[in-house]
ROSE-4610 file (N, C-alpha, C; in Angstrom, 1 decimal, always signed):
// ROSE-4610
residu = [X/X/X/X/X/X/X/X/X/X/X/X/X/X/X/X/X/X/X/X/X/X/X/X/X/X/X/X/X/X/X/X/X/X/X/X/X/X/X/X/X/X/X/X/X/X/X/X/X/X/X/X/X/X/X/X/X/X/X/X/X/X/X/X/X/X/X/X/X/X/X/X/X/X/X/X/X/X/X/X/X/X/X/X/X/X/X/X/X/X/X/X/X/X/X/X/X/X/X/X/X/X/X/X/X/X/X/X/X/X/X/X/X/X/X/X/X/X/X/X/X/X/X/X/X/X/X/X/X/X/X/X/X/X/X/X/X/X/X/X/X/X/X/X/X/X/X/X/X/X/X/X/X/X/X/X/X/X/X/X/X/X/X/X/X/X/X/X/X/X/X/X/X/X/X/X/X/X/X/X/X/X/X/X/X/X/X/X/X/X/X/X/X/X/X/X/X/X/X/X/X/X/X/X/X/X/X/X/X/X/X/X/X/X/X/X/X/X/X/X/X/X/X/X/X/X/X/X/X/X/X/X/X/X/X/X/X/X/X/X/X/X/X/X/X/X/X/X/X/X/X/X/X/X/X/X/X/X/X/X/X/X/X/X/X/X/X/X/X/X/X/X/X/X/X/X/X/X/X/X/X/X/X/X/X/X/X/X/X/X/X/X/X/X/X/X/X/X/X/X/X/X/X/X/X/X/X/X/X/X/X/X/X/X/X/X/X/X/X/X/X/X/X/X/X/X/X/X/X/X/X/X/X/X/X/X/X/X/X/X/X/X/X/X/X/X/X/X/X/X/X/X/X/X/X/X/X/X/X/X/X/X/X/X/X/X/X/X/X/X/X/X/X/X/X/X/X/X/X/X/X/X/X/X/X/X/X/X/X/X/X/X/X/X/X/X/X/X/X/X/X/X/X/X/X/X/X/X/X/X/X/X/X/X/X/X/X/X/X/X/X/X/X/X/X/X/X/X/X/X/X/X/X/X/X/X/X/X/X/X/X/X/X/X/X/X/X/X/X/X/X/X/X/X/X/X/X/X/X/X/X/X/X/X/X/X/X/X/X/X/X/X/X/X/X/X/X/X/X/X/X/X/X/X/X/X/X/X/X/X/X/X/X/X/X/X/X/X/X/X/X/X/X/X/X/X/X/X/X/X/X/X/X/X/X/X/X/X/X/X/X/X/X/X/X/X/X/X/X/X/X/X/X/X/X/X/X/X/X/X/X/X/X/X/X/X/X/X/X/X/X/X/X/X/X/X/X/X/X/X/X/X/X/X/X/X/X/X/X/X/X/X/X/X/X/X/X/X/X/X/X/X/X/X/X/X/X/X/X/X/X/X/X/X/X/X/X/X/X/X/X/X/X/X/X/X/X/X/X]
num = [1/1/1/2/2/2/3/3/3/4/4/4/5/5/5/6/6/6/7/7/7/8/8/8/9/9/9/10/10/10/11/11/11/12/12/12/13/13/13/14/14/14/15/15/15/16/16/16/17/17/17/18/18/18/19/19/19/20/20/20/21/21/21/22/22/22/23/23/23/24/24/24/25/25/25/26/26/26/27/27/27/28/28/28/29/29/29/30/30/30/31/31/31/32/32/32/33/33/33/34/34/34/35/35/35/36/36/36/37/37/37/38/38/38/39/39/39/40/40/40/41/41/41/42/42/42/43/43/43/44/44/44/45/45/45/46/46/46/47/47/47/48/48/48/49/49/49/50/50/50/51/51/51/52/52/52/53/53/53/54/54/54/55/55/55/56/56/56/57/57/57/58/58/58/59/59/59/60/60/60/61/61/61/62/62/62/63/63/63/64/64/64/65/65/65/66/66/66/67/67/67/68/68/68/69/69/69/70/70/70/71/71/71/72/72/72/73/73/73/74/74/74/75/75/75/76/76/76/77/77/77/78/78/78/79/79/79/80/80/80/81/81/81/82/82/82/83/83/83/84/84/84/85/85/85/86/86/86/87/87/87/88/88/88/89/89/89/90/90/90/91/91/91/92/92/92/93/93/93/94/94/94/95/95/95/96/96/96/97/97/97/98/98/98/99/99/99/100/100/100/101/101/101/102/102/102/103/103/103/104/104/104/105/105/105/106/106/106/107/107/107/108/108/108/109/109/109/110/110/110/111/111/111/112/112/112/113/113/113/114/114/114/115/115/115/116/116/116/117/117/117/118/118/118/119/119/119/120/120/120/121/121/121/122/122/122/123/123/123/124/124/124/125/125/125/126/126/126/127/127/127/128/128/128/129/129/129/130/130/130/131/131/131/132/132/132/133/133/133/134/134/134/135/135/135/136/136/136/137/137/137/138/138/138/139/139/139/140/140/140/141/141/141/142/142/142/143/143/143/144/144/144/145/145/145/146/146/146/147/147/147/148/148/148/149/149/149/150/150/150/151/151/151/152/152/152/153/153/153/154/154/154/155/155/155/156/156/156/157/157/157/158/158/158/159/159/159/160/160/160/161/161/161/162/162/162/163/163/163/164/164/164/165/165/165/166/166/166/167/167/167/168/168/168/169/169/169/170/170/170/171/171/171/172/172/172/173/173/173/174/174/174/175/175/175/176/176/176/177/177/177/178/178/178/179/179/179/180/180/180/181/181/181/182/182/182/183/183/183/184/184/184/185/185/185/186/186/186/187/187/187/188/188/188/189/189/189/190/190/190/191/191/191/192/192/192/193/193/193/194/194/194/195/195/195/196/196/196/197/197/197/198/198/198/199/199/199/200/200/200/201/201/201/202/202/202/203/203/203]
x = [+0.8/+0.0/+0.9/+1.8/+2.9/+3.5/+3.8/+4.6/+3.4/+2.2/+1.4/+1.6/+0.9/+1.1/+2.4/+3.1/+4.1/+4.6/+4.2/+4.1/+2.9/+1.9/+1.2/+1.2/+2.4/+2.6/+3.9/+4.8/+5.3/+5.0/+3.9/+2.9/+2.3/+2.1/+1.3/+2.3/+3.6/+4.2/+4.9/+5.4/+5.5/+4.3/+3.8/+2.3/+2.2/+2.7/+2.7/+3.7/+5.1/+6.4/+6.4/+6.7/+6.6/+8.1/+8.8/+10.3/+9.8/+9.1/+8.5/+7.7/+6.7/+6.4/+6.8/+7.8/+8.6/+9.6/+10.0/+10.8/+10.4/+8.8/+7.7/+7.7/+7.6/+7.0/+9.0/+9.6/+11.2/+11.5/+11.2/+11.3/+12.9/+13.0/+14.0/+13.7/+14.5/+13.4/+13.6/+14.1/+14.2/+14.3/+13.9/+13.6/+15.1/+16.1/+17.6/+17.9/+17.8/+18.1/+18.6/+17.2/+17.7/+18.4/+19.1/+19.7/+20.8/+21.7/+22.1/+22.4/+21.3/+21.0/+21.4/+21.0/+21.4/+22.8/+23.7/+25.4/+25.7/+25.1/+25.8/+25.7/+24.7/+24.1/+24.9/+25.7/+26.0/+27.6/+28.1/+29.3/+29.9/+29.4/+29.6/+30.6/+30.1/+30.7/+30.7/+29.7/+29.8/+30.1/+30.3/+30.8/+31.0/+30.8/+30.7/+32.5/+32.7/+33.5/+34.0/+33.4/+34.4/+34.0/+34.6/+34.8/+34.2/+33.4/+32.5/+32.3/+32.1/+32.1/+31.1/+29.9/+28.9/+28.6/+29.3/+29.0/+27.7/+27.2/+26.0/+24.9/+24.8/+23.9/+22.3/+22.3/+20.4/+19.6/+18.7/+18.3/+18.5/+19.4/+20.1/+19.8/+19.0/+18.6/+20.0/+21.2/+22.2/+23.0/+23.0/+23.6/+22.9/+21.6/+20.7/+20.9/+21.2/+21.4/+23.1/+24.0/+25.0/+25.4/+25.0/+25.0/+24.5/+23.0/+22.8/+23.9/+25.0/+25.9/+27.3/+27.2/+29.1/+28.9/+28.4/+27.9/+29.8/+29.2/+31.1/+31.8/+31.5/+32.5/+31.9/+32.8/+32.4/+31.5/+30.3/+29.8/+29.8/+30.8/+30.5/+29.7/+28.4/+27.8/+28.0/+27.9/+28.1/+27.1/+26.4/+25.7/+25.3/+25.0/+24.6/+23.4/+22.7/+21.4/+21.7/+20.8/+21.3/+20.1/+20.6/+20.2/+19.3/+18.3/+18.1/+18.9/+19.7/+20.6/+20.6/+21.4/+21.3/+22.4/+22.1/+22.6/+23.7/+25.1/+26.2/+27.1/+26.4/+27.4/+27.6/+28.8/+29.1/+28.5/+28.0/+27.1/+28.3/+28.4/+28.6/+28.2/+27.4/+26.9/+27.7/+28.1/+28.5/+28.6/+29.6/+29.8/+30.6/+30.8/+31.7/+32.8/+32.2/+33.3/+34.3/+34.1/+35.6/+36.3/+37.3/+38.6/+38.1/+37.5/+37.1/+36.6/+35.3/+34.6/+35.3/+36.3/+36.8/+38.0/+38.5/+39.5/+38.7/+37.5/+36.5/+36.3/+36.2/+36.1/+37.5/+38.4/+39.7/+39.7/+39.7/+39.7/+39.2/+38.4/+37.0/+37.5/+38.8/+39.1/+40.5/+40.5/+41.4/+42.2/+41.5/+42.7/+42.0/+42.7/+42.0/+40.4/+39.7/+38.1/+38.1/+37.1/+37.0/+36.2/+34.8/+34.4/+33.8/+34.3/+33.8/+32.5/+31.6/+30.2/+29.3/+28.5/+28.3/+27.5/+26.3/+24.9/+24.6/+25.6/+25.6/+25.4/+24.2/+23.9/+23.6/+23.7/+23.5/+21.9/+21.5/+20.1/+19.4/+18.9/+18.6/+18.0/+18.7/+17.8/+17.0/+17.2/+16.1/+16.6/+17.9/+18.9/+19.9/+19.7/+20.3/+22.1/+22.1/+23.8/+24.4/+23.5/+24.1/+24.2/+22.9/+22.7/+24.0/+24.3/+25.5/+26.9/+27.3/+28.6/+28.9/+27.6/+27.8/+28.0/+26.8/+27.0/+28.6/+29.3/+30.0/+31.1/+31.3/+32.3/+32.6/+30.9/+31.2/+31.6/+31.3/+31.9/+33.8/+33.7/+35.7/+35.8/+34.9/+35.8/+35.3/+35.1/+34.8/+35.6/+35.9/+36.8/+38.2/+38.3/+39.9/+40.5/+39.3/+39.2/+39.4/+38.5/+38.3/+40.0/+40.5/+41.5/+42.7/+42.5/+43.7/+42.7/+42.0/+41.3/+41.1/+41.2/+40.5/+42.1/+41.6/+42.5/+42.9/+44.0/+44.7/+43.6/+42.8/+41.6/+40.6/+40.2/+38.9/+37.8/+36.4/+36.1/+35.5/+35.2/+34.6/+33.3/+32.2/+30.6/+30.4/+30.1/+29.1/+28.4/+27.4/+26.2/+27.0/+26.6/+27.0/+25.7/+26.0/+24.9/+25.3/+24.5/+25.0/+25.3/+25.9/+26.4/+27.5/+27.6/+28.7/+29.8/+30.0/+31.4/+31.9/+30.5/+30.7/+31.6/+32.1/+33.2/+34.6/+34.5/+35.6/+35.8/+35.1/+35.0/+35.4/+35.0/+35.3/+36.9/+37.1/+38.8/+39.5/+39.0/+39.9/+39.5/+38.1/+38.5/+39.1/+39.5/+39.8/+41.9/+42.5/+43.3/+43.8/+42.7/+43.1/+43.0/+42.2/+41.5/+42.0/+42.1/+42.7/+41.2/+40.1/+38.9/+38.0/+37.5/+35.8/+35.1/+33.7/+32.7/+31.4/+30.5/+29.2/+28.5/+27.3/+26.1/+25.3/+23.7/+22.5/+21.3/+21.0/+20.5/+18.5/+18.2/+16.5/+15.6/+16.5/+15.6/+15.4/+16.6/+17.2/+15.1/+14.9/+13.8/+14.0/+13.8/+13.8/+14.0/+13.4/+14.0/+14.9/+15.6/+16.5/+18.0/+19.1/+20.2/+21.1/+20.7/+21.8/+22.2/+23.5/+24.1/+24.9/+25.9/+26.5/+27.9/+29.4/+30.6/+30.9/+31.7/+32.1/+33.7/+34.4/+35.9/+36.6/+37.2/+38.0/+39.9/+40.5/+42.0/+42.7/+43.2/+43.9/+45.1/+45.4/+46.5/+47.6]
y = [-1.2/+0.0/+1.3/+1.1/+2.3/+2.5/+1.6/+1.8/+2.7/+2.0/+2.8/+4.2/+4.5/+5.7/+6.5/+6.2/+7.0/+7.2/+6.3/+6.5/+7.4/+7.3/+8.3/+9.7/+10.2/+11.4/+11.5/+10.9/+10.9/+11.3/+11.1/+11.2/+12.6/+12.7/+14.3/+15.1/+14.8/+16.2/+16.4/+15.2/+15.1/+16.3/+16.2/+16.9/+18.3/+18.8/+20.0/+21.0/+19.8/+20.5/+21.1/+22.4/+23.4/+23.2/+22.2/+22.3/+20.4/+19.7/+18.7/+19.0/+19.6/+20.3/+21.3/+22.3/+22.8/+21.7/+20.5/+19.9/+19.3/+18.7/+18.3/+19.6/+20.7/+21.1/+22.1/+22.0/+22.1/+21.0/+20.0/+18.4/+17.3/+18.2/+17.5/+16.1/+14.9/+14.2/+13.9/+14.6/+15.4/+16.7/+16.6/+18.0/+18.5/+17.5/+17.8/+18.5/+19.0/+19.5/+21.2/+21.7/+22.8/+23.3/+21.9/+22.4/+22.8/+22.0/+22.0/+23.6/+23.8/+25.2/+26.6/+26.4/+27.3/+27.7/+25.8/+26.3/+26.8/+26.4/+27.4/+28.8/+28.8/+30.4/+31.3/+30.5/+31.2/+30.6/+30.2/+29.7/+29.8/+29.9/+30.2/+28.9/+28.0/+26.5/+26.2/+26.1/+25.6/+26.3/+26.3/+26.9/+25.7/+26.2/+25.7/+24.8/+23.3/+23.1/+22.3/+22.2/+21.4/+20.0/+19.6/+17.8/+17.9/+17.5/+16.7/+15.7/+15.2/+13.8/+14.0/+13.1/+13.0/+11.8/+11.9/+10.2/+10.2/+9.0/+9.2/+9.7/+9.6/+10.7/+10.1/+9.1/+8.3/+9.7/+9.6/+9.4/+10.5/+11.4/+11.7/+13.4/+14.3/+15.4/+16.1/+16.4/+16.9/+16.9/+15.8/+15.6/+16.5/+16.2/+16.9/+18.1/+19.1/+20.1/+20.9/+19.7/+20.4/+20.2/+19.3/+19.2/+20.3/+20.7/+22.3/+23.2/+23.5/+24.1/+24.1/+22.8/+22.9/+22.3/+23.2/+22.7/+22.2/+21.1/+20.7/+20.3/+20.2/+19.7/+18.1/+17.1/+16.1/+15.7/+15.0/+14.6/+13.0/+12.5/+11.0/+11.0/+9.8/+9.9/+8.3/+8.4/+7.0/+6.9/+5.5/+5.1/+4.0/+3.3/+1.8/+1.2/+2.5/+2.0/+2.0/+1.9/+2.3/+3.6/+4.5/+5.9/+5.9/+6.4/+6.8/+7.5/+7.4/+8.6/+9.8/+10.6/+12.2/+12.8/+13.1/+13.6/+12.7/+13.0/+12.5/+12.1/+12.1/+11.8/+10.1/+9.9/+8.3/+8.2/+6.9/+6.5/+5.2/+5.3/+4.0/+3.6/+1.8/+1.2/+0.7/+1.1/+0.2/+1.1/+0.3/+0.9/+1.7/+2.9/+3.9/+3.4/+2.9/+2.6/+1.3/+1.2/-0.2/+0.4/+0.1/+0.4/+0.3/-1.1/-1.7/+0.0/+0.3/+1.3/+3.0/+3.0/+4.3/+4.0/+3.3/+2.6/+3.1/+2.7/+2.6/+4.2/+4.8/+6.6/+7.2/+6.6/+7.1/+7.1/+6.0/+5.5/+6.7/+6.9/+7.6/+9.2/+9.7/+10.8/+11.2/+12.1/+12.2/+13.2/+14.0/+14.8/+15.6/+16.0/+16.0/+16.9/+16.2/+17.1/+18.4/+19.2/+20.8/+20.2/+19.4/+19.6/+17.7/+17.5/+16.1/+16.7/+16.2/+16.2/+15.1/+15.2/+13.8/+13.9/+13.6/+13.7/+12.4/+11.8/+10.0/+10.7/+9.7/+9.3/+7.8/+7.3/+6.1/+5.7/+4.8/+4.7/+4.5/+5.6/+6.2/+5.4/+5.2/+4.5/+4.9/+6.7/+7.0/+7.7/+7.1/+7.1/+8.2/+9.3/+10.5/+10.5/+10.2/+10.1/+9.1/+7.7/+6.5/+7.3/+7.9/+8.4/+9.3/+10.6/+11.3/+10.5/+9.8/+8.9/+8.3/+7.1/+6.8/+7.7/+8.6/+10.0/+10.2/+10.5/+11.0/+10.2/+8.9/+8.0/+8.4/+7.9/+8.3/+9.7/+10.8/+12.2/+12.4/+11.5/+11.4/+10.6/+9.3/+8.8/+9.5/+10.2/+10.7/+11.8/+13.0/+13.8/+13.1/+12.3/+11.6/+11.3/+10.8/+10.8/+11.7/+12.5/+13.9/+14.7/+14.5/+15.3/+14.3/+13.5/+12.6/+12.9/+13.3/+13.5/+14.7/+15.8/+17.6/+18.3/+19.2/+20.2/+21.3/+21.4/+22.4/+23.5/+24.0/+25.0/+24.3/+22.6/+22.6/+22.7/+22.3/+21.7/+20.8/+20.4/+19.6/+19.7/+19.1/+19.5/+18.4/+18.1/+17.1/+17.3/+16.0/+16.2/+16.1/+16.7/+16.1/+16.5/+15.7/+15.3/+16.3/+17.3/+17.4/+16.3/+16.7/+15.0/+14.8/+13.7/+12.8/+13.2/+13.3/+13.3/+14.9/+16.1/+16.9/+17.6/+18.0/+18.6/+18.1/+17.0/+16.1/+16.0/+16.4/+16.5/+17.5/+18.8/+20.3/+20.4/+19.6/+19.7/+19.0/+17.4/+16.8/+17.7/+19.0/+19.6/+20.8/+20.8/+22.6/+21.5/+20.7/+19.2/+19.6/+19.4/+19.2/+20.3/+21.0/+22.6/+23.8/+25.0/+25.9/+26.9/+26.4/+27.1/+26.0/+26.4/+25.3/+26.2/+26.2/+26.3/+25.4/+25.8/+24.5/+25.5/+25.2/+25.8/+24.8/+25.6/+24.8/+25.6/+24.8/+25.7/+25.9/+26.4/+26.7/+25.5/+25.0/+24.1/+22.7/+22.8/+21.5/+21.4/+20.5/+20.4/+21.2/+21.9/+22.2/+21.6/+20.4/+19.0/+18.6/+18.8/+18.0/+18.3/+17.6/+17.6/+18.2/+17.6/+18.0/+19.4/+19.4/+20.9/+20.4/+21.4/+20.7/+21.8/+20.5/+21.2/+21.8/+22.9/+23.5/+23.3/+22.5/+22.6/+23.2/+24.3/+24.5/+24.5/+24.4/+24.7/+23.8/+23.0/+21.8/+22.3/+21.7/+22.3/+21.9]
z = [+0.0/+0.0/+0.0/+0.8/+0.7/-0.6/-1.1/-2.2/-3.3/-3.4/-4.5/-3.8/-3.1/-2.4/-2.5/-2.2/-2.6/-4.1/-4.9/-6.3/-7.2/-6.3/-6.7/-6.2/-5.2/-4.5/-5.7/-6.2/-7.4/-8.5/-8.8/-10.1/-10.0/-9.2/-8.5/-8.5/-8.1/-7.7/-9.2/-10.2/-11.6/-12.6/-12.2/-12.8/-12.4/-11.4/-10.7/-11.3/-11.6/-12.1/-13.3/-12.9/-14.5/-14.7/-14.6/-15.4/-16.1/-15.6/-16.3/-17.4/-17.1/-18.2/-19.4/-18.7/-19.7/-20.7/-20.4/-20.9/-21.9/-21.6/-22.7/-24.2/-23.4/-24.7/-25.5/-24.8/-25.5/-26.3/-25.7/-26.5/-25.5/-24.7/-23.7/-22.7/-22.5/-22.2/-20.8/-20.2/-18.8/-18.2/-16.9/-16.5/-16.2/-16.1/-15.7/-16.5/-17.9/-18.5/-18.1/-17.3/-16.9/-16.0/-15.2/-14.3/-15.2/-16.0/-16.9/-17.7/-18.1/-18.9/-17.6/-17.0/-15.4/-15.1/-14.9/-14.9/-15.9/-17.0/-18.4/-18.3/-18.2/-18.3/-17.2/-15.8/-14.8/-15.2/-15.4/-15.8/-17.2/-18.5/-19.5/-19.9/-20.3/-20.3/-22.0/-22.5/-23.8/-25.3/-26.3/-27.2/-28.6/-29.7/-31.0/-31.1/-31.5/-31.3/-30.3/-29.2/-28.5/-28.1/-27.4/-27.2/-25.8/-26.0/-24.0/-24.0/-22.7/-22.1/-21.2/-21.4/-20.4/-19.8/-18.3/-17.6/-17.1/-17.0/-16.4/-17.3/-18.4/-19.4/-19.6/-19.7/-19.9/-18.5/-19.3/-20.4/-21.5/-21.7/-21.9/-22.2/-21.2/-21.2/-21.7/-20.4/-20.8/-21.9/-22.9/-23.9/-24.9/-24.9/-25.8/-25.8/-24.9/-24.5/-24.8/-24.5/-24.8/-26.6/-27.1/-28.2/-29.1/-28.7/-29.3/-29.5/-28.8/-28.0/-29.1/-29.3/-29.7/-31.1/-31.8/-33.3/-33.6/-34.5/-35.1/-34.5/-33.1/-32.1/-31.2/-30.4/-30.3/-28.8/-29.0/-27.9/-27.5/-26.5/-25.9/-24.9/-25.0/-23.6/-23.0/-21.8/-21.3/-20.3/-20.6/-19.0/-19.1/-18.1/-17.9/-18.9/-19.3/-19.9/-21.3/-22.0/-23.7/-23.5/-24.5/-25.0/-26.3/-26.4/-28.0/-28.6/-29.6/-30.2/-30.1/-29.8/-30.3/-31.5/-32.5/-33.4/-33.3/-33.7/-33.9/-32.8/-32.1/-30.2/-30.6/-29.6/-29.6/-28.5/-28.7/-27.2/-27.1/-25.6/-24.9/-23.8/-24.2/-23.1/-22.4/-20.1/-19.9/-18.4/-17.6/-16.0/-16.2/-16.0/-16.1/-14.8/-13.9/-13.3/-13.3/-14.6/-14.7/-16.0/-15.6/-16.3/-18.2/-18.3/-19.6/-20.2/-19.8/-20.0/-20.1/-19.2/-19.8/-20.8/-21.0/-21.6/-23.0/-23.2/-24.4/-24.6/-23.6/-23.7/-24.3/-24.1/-24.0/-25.7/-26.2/-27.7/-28.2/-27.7/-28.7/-28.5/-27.7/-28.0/-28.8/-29.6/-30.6/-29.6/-29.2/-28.2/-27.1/-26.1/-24.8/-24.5/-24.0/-24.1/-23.2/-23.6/-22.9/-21.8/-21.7/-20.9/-20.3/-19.1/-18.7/-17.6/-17.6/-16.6/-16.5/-15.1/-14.8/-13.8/-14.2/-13.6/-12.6/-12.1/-11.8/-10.3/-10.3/-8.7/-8.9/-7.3/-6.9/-7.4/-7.5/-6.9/-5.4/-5.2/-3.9/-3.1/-1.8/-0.6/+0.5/-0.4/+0.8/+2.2/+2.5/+3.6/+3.0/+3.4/+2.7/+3.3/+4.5/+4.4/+3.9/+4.0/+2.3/+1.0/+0.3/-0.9/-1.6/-0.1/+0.2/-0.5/+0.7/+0.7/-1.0/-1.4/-2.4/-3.8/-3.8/-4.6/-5.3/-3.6/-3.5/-4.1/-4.0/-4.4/-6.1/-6.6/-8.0/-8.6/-7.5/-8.3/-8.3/-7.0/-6.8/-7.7/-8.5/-9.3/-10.7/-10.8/-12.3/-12.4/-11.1/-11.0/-11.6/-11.0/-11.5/-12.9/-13.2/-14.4/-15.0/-14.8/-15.4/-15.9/-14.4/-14.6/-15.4/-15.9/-16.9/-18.4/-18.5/-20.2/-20.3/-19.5/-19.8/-19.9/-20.7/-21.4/-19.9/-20.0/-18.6/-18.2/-19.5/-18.8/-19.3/-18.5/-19.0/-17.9/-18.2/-17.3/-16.5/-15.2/-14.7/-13.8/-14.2/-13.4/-13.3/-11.7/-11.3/-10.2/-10.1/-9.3/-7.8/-6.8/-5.5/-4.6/-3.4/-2.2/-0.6/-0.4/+1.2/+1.6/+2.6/+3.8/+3.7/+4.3/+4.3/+3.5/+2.3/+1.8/+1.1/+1.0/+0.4/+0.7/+2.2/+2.1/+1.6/+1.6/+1.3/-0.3/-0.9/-2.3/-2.8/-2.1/-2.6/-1.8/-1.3/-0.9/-1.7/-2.2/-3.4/-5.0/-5.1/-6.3/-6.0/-4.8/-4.9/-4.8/-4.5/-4.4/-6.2/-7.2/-8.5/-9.7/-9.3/-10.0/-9.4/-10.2/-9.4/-9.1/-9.8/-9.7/-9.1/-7.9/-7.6/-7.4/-7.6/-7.1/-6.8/-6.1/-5.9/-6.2/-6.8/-7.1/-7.3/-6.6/-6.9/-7.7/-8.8/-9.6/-9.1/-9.3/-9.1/-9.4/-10.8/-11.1/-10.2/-9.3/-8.3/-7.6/-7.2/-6.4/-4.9/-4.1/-3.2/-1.8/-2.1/-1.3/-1.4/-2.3/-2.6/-2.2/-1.7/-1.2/-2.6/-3.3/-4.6/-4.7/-5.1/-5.7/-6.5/-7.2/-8.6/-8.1/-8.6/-8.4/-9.5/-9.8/-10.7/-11.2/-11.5/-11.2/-12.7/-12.5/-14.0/-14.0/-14.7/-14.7/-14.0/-14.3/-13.6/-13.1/-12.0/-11.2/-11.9]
């Protein structure tokens, strides 16, 4: 009984959401999108031309989005699910966290990308300092990453969780970047723990 119930308090507050509905009638197939559109707009990130890397990308709002963006230039997305295509991006299915998988990203770049980002959360237990911690693991390991494929002024965005590991995060980017910021965009749900790191300039 709980479960329906809370799936229909899901369905309701889905219906309520004017960034749900904005996404419908943009053609975006999430509402992530504008969080997305927000750090651009406040960070000035994208430009005609350049090479991104989107971990974590299904269903694949963000991609759709920066693709608009970097006419002529390359988009990889990666996630566990498969994607419907967008324009000319390479899609790869697989765990971003095994070696196999970025090994496969690595291939696919001809020379080092402007911008890696990465929308990857756990799947949520509900238990917000688990959700935190784990969150957290994957943005340290995509950071890492990040900083062995991005160009000396590129950059790095990803999702992160109050809790547990956030400060510990903005110390291993402020550790590898000579620029961090956190920002949480409007469009974030208001319940929601999420904020997004900003890292540019590799140390």
């Amino acid at each position: 009984m709980k479960k329906n119930k809370t799936s229909k308090n899901w369905v309701n507050k889905q219906r309520r959401d004017t960034y749900v509905r904005q996404s419908k009638v943009d053609g975006y197939r999430a509402r992530s999108a504008y969080k997305l559109i927000e750090i651009n707009e406040k960070f000035k990130i994208f430009k005609g031309g350049l090479c991104v890397v989107d971990i974590g990308a299904a269903p694949g709002s963000w991609s759709q989005y920066a693709s608009k963006l970097i006419k002529n230039g390359k988009l990889i997305s990666i996630d566990l699910k498969k994607m419907e295509m967008i324009g000319t991006s390479i899609q790869i299915q697989g765990d971003f966290t095994k070696n196999k998988t970025q090994d496969e990203i690595k291939k696919n770049l001809n020379h080092k990308a402007d911008v890696v980002m990465s929308d990857m959360a756990v799947n949520t237990t509900g238990i917000k300092n688990i959700d935190s911690i784990q969150t957290g693991e994957l943005c340290k390991e995509a950071m890492i990453f990040a900083k062995n494929i991005i160009k000396n002024d590129g950059f790095f965005i990803s999702k992160i969780f109050m809790g547990g590991t956030f400060n510990e995060i903005v110390t291993e980017g402020k550790k590898n970047f000579k620029e961090v910021k956190v920002f949480k965009p409007k469009s974030s749900r208001k319940n929601s723990k999420e904020s997004f790191i900003i890292c540019r300039k590799i140390r």
